[in-house]
C-alpha positions, 0 to 999 in steps of 0.5 A: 506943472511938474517937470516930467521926468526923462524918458516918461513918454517912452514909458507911456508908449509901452505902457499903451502897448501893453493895454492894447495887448490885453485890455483885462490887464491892470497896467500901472505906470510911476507906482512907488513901492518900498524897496531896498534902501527907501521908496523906488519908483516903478517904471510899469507894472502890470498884474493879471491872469493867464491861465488862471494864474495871477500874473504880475510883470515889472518892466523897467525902462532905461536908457543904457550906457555901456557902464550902467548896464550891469547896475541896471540889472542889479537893481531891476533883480532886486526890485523883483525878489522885493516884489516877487513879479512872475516876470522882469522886462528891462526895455531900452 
């Protein structure tokens, strides 16, 4: 069995509360799409409607260190101008 990677609970706890939230939703969790430099994988992705508007929702979780922060936003702002979500969530 493969090795889970770090904070890969953490993942699916939000990822069952955003279900709980709205069961119409599709909540994806470990989907890999291209990005900027190769295949990224993304932490949850959620698509649906809200007031008859196709929805889609990047949330990125991380574990942030006063250094990486800033990273973490680069790349979170990259991965949703390649995506184009409505909206980017970076949970810690």
């Amino acid at each position: 069995m493969p090795k889970k990677k770090r904070g890969s609970q953490y993942e699916e706890a939000v990822a069952e509360v955003i279900r709980i939230m709205d069961p119409g939703a599709t909540v994806t969790q470990g989907e890999w799409a291209p990005g900027p430099g190769g295949l990224r994988e993304l932490d949850i992705h959620v698509s649906g409607s809200y007031q008859g508007q196709l929805q889609k929702v990047l949330i990125e979780c991380k574990d942030f260190s006063p250094t990486s922060h800033l990273e973490a936003v680069r790349c979170a702002h990259n991965w949703n101008t390649q995506i184009i979500a409505n909206h980017l969530l970076l949970r810690r």
